[in-house]
Residue, then its C-alpha position, 0 to 999 in steps of 0.5 A: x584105472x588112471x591114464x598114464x600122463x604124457x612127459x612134458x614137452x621138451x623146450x626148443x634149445x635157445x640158440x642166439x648168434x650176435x653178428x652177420x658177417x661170413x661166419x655168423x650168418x653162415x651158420x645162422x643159416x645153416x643151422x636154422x635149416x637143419x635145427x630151427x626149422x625141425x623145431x629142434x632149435x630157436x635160433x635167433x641172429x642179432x646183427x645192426x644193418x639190414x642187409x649182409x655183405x661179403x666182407x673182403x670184397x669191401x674194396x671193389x665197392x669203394x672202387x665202383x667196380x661191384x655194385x653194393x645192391x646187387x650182392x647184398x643179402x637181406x636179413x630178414x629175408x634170408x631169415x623166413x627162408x632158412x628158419x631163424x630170426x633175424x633181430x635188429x640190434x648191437x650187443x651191448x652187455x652179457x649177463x652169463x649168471x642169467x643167460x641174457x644178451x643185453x641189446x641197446x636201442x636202435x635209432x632211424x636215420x632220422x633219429x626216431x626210436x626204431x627197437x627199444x632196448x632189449x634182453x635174449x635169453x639163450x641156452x647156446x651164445x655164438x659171438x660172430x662181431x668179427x673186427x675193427x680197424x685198429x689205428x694204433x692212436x695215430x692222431x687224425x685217423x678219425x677225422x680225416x681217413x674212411x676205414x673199410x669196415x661197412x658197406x656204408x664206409x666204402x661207398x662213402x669212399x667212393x661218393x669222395x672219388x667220384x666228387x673229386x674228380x668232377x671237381x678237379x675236371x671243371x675247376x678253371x685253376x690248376x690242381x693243388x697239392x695232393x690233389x686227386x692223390x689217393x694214400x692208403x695205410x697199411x699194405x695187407x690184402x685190402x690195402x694193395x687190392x684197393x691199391x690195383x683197384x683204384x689204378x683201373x677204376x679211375x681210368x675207367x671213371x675219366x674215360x667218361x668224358x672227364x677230359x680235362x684229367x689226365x689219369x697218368x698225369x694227375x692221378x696218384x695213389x701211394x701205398x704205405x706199409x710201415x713193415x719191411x715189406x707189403x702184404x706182411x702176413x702172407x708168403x715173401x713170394x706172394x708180396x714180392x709178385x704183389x710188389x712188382x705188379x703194383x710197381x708196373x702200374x706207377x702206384x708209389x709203395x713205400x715200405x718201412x714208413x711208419x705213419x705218425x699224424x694224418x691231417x687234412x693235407x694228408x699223411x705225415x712220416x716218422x722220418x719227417x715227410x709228408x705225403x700230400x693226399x685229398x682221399x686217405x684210407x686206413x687200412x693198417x690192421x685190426x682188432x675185435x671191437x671194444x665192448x668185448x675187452x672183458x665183456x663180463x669176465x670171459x677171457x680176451x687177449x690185447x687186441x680184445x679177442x675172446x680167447x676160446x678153447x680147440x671146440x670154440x668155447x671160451x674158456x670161461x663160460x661153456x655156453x660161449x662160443x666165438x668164431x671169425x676175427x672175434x675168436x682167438x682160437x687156438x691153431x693145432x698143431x703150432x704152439x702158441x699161435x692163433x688162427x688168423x683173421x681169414x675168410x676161411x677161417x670164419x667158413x670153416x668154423x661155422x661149418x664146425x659149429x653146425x654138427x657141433x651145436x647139434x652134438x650139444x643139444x643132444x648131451x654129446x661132448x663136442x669135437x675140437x675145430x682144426x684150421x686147415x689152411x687152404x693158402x691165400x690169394x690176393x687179386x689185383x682186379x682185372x690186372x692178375x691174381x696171385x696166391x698159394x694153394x695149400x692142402x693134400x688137393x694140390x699136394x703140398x703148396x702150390x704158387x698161382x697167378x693169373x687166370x687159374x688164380x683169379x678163378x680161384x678168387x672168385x670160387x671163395x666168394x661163390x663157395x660163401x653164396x652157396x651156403x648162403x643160397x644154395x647151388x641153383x639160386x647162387x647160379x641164376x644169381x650169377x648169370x642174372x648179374x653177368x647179363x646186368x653188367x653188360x648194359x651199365x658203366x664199368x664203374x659205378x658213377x655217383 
């Protein structure tokens, strides 16, 4: 009598997620405990730095009031404890015919080969590459401003302000035009928060003994929006409060002024002034990078967005999904409009996308992601916070400030490291870094 056969076993569902940012290495995570580890799934994330930071925290970095070591994350670590690979990389082309990711090679700092180019094949492909600062083509950005887009950005902005200031306390000769002034483009959330954190970092930093700088003398930071009003996307009465609060720290808001050149004496106005400024920062919105405009026919929008249905798939290819700055992804419930480039945004559809997944790996047709917009909040560092609450929690739209606001604030960053680490680590992570900073400068001095 023949022995019946054992079916075959069945292959682990190939899952690759390219970009670790909020969104991407969320679920990277999440879905590397509740599928890779089972074996249910091989889940990779190919992503180009070695180590994670919460983006919207960028502008205290640049400050020096957050030091960047102490709250990033390192990949290959989070990787081996969460149950994914972590592949060092930048996508650089698609092949949806075959299922292969290209990845282009990666150089060392100092120029030697670190990884070859390579191809991933992949059952299930999540783009997570967030955005990109968008400069519009004004001539000079490139060369003459940082834009915030990398932990590495922001600490160059911040070696810039620390030199600056030991330059202009020992030079012999009074201070030149510009400066110690500090110009920021674009007045949304990072530009004003930037704006109120640099009023307190560097009085902080001459406070040092830099004595020869007089703060409200000779520190200066202008802030430009070429909008009507600042924080443009948000509620009036959240940039009005912003507004006010910014004025009573003497930082110079101009509104309606529309940038046309930066060069090295600073910021030119289409209506013919200049604005003389030794530190430039662009921060006047965003776009998907460029290498996903038509990135192998998937569909993309004007700001290279790949456009993507109710359950987060392109509309061209099943296999695609898209989430964070990356997706323009469809708000239910308002004709026509696309859910913006948030945080929560990105949390919330890497929270779908974890049950989701795991429905598609079974043959099971996938749930549509609804945005639930939970309000905005815009900190102004240690002077105050401020921001709507939306949802049936607070029964409508609620207006906050202050300490309840700034609570708030920080919960939005504590709710990212939970997911990322759990309640117990992201607790003695916190309380481990509350009794550091009681030993070291308020602002990061070099």
């Amino acid at each position: 009598m023949a022995t019946p056969s054992n079916p075959p076993a069945r292959e682990p569902h190939r899952i690759v997620i390219v970009g670790g940012g909020a969104g991407g290495l969320e679920l990277a995570t999440r879905l590397g405990d509740r599928l890779g580890k089972p074996g249910r799934a091989h889940v990779t994330l190919i992503e180009k730095s070695r180590t994670h930071f919460w983006k919207p925290h960028l502008h205290e970095i640049a400050a020096g009031s957050m030091d960047l070591h102490a709250h990033a994350t390192d990949y290959l670590a989070q990787s081996a404890w969460h149950g994914f690979r972590y592949r060092v990389g930048e996508m650089v082309g698609l092949d949806r015919e075959h299922r292969l990711v290209h990845v282009g090679p990666v150089h060392d700092d100092e120029g030697q080969l670190l990884t070859p180019a390579y191809t991933r094949r992949y059952d299930t492909l999540v783009l997570a590459v967030g955005s990109r600062t968008n400069d519009f083509g004004t001539p000079g950005v490139a060369e003459h401003a940082i834009a915030l887009e990398t932990p590495e950005d922001a600490e160059r902005f911040h070696r810039r302000l620390v030199n600056a200031c030991l330059r202009a306390h020992m030079q012999p000769e009074p201070l030149r035009p510009g400066q110690l002034q500090v110009a920021i483009i674009g007045a949304g959330a990072t530009g004003v928060e930037l704006a109120a954190e640099l009023h307190r970092a560097t009085r902080t930093l001459v406070s040092y003994n830099l004595e020869r700088i007089d703060p409200e003398r000779d520190v200066r930071i202008h802030l430009i929006e070429a909008g009507p009003r600042i924080l443009p996307a948000l509620p009036e009465r959240i940039s009005a409060s912003a507004h006010a609060l910014l004025q009573g720290l003497k930082v110079e808001v101009r509104t309606g002024a529309r940038v046309t050149a930066l060069d090295a004496g600073g910021v030119h106005l289409a209506d013919g002034t200049a604005i003389p400024a030794e530190l430039m920062v662009w921060a006047a919105g965003v776009k998907a990078p460029h290498f996903l405009a038509g990135l192998a026919g998937l569909e993309t929008n004007r700001l290279n967005q790949i456009v993507v249905a109710p359950t987060l798939q392109s509309t061209r290819d099943e296999a695609v999904f898209a989430i964070g700055d990356c997706a323009a992804a469809p708000w239910l419930g308002r004709e026509g409009v696309t859910v913006p480039p948030r945080a929560q945004a990105a949390h919330q559809q890497a929270s779908h996308l974890v049950t989701q997944l795991a429905r598609r790996i079974d043959g099971q047709p996938l749930k549509p992601w609804r945005y639930r917009d939970f309000g905005s909040l815009v900190s102004l560092g240690e002077y105050s916070t401020v921001g709507n609450l939306m949802g049936a929690l607070v029964g409508g739209n609620l207006w906050v400030e202050g300490l309840f606001a700034r609570t708030m604030y920080l919960s939005l960053y504590k709710m990212h490291q939970v997911a990322l680490h759990g309640w117990w680590k992201t607790a003695l992570g916190s309380a481990s870094r509350w009794l550091t900073r009681r030993t070291e400068p308020r602002v990061k001095l070099h």
